[in-house]
C-alpha positions, 0 to 999 in steps of 0.5 A: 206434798199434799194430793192436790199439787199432783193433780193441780199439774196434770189439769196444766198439763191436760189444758197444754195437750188440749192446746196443742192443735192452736199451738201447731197453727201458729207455729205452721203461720210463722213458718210459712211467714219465715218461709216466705221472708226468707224466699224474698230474701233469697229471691231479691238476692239472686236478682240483685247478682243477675243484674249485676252480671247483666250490667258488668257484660252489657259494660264490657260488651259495649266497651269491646264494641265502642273501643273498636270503632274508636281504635278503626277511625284512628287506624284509618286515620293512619293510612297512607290514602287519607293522610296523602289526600289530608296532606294536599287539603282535599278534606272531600277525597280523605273523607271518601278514602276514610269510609272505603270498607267501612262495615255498617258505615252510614255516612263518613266525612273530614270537616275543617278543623275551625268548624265554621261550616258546622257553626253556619249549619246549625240549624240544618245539622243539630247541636249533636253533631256539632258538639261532637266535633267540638269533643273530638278537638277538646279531648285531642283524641278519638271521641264518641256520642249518640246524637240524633241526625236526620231525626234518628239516633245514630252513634258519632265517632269524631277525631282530630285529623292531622299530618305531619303534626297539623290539624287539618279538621275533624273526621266524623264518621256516623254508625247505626245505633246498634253498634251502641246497643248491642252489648245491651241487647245480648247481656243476660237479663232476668225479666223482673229487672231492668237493664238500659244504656243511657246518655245523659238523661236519654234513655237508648236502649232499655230491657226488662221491667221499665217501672224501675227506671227511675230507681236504676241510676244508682246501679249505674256503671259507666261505659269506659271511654264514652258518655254513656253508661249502663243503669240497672234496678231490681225490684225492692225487698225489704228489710229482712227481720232481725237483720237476718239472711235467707239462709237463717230465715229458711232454716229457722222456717223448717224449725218452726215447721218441725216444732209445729208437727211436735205439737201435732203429735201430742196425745189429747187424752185429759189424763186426769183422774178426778176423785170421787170425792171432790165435790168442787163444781167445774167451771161448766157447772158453775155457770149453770148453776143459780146464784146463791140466795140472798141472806135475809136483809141482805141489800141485792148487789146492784148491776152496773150502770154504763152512762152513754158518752154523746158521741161528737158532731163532725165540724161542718166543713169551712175554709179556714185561714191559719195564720201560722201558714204566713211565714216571714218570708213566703206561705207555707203550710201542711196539705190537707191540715192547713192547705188546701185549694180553698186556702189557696184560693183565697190567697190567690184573691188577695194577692189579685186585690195587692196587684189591682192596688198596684196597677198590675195585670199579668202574673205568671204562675208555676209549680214543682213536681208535688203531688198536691201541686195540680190542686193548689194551682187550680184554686190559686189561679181561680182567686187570681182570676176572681181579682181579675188578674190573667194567669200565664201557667207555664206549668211544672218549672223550678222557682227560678224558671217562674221568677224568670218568666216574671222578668222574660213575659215581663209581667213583674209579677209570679208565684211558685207553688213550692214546698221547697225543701220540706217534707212530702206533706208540705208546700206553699207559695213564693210570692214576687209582686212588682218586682219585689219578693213579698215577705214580712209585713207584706205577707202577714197583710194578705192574711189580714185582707182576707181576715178582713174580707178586703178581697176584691171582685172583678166584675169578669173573671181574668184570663188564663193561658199556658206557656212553656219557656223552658227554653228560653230559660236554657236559651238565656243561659247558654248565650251568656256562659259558656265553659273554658272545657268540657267537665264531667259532673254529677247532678243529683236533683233528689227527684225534684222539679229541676231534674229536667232543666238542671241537666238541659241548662250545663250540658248546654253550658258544655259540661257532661253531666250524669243524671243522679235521681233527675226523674221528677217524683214529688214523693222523693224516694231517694232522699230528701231534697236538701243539699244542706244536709250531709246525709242527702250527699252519700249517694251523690258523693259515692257516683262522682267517684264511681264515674270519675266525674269532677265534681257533684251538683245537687239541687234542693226541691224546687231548684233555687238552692246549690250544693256541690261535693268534691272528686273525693267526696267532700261538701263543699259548704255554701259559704265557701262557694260564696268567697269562689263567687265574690272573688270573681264577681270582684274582678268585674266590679271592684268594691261591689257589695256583698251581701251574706247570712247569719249563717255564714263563716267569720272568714267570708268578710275578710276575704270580700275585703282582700278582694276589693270588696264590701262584705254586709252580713244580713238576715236568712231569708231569700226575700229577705236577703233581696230586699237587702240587695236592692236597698243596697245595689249589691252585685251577689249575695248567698246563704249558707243554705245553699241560695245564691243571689247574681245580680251581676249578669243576672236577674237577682233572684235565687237560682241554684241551676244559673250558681251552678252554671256560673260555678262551673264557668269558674271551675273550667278555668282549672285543670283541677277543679276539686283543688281550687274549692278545696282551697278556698279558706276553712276551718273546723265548722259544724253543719246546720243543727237543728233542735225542736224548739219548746212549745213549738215556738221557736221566735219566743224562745230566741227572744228569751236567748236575745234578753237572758243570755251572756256571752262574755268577751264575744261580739253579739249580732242580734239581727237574726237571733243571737250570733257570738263572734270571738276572734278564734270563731263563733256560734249562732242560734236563730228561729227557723222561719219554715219549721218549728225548731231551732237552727245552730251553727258552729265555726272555729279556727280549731277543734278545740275552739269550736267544742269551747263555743258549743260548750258556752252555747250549751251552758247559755241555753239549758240556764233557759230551758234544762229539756233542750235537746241538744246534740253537743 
């Protein structure tokens, strides 16, 4: 070994020692990095363990308190004094020997038991009270809620009142919401979570740290034996590095620490013992020293030259139109890319200009709860006002609400500002002029108004007014269903605009429903809004179990799409509700029409055909398929999407919120309604498959398919990209009309048949294009 590697080593070495002071401060960071971590962790732990505990004593408190008065008015119910007054048909005298010594009673009474005095009272006593009655007949047993009465929340304690086996009325007995909320009050609670006692979507009672509120159904237990429950929350930690626990963190924390005072203690000295003979200049040295003379003749190193790029202008700001925004069936585009309130603007002034050539003056306007909605409002009801149209804003409303108000203010005319289903970043408009949803070429032609500046300008700008008829929507349908019994369903509105309608309209209907992410929140923290995707389902499917419930209701973004999973958990896809539908529409209109999706099962034809009816398979798309409708005066039509279209009863248009009235309206009739949907036909089927389509264009690669593509011994359907029918299934794929990829769906009569016609479709497709991601 020569005497340069030795020392060669010693110069590493003494450059590590001289290293030792950084190497200490960043083992110290991660350290408390870890630390911190792993106290979060720790912290987010021991919160989540409190609240739990809070939740599970506030249930059992509340449950002990409520089973209490439920166990008293059957008790007193019994007893000799009210049974004899029951007896001789003095409801007035029960009603007093009912209350005798009641702690904490306000008020106690027995009222006939057909409820006329109730219905004829109304308005005087609320629905609330009434409903409560109604409970207490249905259930045939003690019943209980909170319903406001006189203007304050008072607990209802309701049950039937009987002698010798005969209804005579209903006991009603009405105590202090205390009663409710006490168990609440006195359950253990950390301050930085949250505790509330809910019915519905009203709130009674709520402890702790309010800005969790919208996040603390998923916590929720309900309360046994009531409409209520317990919701909880903690605040959100997130997720730990590596998957690790506290207890790893924290200790991997004191290593680091450790680690980090070894390196402290290490001796700095360099260590190092340079000979006097080595002539070899340091680094130090070298960089004062002058560089070496040129040899005579020698050319002078030239320096580097560094050529100065001009750095870009920024483009002058200027609303742009892009055509890629005008979809087949509505607009829509990418706020702040390719939307914004100028484009806005400019849509509402061509949509002013097609209503002027129409002769129509009034159109309504609404919007869902996107964070951009506000802004894209305003611009569209300038251009509106511009073409001298007057608005009626009725505000944030689910799209079916504002296509009712077309009907309800009777102006034919409405647009929802609406991303729909899609991602945060995304919204758009649905446009119905003169009663007609505009789509295709009438779409395309606002861009050409405006590309060809044939916008009108009214000499005065429109009015503008506001109006909430939100009621009236709820109104409407309530006077027209109402349920054979109470169900119990979960709605899960994933945040979006009909959490607040959707609930209103089914507990009017008569349904008890759980709200399951009903607060409007246009970033959708939960999930994404749209019930055609199974993973949007988890969280709906777990709390139908968790309450008992009969089954689940889902509601896409914007309101006008259904989706419903079983007591046990399955999804019901929206073909099969459509059979459900068709079947009892079919019993009022026999050979009525029956218009379906591309999209839909093989066994839908044949089962409208067993029921009198005539199925007519069409093109996806709500303007679409309405259009359809009309030209063909069908009485229902539905998408595999989740739209549903009743013309019977109805007004036509797509509405998830009215399905799911009319679905629950069906399903009462049943005493078990899981067993009815889960017997509507089946087979093995796959979900929507969606796939990136090349280059971003999904219409030229489908037209490719429709030209190249043979699918030997099938029946092909072009009218929506290329759909196969063999007799033992079939296969689809079409264009998206909202998002650049391809959509693919699969149904078979077996597993076997259905990885057959996915492996020709594979085959059929990669021929085309060999980078296709597909996913079977």
């Amino acid at each position: 070994m020569s005497d340069k590697e030795p020392r060669q080593t010693a110069v590493v070495l003494a450059q590590l020692r001289q290293a030792a002071p950084l190497l200490a401060v960043l083992l110290a960071l991660l350290a408390g990095w870890a630390a911190w971590v792993g106290w979060q962790q720790l912290r987010g732990e021991q919160r989540l363990a409190a609240a739990e505990q809070g939740r599970d004593a506030a249930v059992a408190a509340t449950t002990q308190s409520l089973g209490a008065e439920l166990a008293r008015l059957e008790a007193r119910l019994a007893e000799p004094a009210v049974q004899g007054a029951l007896a001789s048909g003095d409801l007035e005298a029960a009603g007093a020997a009912l209350a005798a010594g009641w702690p904490q009673l306000i008020a106690a009474e027995i009222v006939p038991g057909d409820l006329k005095g109730a219905y004829a009272a109304l308005d005087e006593g609320g629905f609330g009270r009434l409903s409560s009655l109604e409970a207490a007949l249905v259930a045939g047993r003690p019943a209980l809620t909170v319903a406001s009465i006189d203007g304050r929340p008072q607990l209802l304690v309701t049950a039937p009142a009987e002698t010798d086996g005969r209804l005579v009325g209903v006991a009603l007995a009405q105590l202090p919401l205390a009663r409710a909320t006490a168990g609440l009050e006195g359950a253990p609670l950390d301050p930085a979570t949250y505790l509330a006692l809910r019915q519905g979507n009203h709130t009674l009672l709520a402890r702790g740290d309010e800005s969790l509120a919208n996040v603390a159904a998923r916590m929720a237990q309900p309360v046994p034996g009531t409409p209520l429950r317990i919701a909880a929350a903690v605040p959100r930690v997130g997720p730990a590095p590596l998957g690790l626990g506290a207890v790893p963190l924290l200790a991997a924390a004191g290593l680091l620490a450790l680690l980090a005072v070894l390196a402290l203690r290490l001796p700095r000295g360099s260590g190092v013992v340079v000979r006097s003979d080595d002539t070899t200049p340091t680094l130090a040295q070298s960089l004062l020293s002058a560089p070496p003379e040129a040899a005579e003749g020698d050319a002078p190193t030239p320096l580097p030259v560094r050529e100065e790029v001009p750095r870009k202008k920024a483009a002058a700001s200027s609303v742009v139109l892009d055509p890629s925004i005008f979809r087949a069936y509505d607009i829509r585009g990418i706020v702040g890319t390719t939307l914004d309130a100028g484009v806005a603007e400019l849509v509402g002034q061509a949509v002013g200009s097609l209503m002027r050539e129409q002769d129509l003056t009034d159109i309504v306007v609404g919007r869902d709860g996107r964070l951009s909605g506000p802004e894209l409002v305003a611009g569209l009801v300038a251009g509106l006002r511009k073409a001298g149209r007057n608005v009626i804003d009725i505000g944030m409303a689910p799209t079916p609400v504002v296509y009712f108000g077309a009907y309800h203010l009777r102006t034919g005319c409405c647009i929802s500002v609406t991303g729909s289903h899609n991602p945060v970043d995304y919204n758009g408009f649905k446009i119905v002029v003169g009663g007609e949803t505009l789509s295709g070429e009438a779409i395309t032609d606002l861009h050409t108004r405006v590309a060809e500046d044939r916008l009108y300008t009214a000499p005065q700008p429109g009015a503008v007014s506001e109006r909430d008829i939100g009621d009236d929507y709820v109104r409407r349908i309530a006077d027209d269903i109402q349920i054979a019994r109470p169900l119990k369903v979960v709605v899960d509105a994933g945040n979006g605009v009909a959490g607040e309608l959707g609930p209103r309209v089914l507990e009017a209907i008569g349904a008890e429903v759980v709200p399951l992410y009903c607060e409007i929140d246009g970033t959708f923290p939960h999930h994404h809004p749209d019930p055609s995707e199974p993973q949007n389902l988890v969280d709906l499917a777990s709390t139908v179990q968790r309450f008992d419930a009969d089954l689940g209701i889902a509601f896409d973004g914007d309101g006008d799409r259904l989706g419903v999973v079983t007591r046990d958990g399955e999804s019901i896809f929206a073909d099969r509700l459509l059979m459900l539908f068709a079947a009892d529409v079919l019993e009022r209109n026999p050979g009525a029409m029956i218009v379906f999706d591309v999209k839909c099962t093989g066994r839908l034809p044949g089962h409208v055909l067993r029921h009198g009816g005539s199925p007519l398979m069409w093109k996806t798309g709500h303007s679409l398929i309405k259009a359809k409708m009309r030209e063909t005066g069908a009485e229902l039509a539905g998408e595999m999407s989740g739209h549903f279209f009743f013309a019977e009863r109805w007004y036509g248009f797509d509405d998830g919120i009215y399905a799911a009235a009319r679905l629950l309206e069906i399903l009462a009739l049943d005493d078990d309604p899981s067993a009815v949907l889960k017997a509507l036909p089946t087979g093995v089927s796959t979900p929507e498959i969606k796939v990136p389509a090349p280059n971003g264009d999904p219409h030229a690669f489908i037209a490719r398919v429709q030209a190249e593509s043979a699918f030997d011994g099938a029946r092909l359907s072009t009218i929506d990209g290329v759909r196969a029918d063999w007799p033992d299934g079939w296969g689809l794929v079409r264009a998206s009309n909202t998002t650049p990829v391809l959509v693919l769906r699969f149904d078979a009569d077996s597993r076997e048949a259905l990885l057959r016609i996915q492996q020709t479709f594979r085959g059929q497709l990669l021929a085309i294009d060999p980078d296709l991601e597909l996913p079977f």
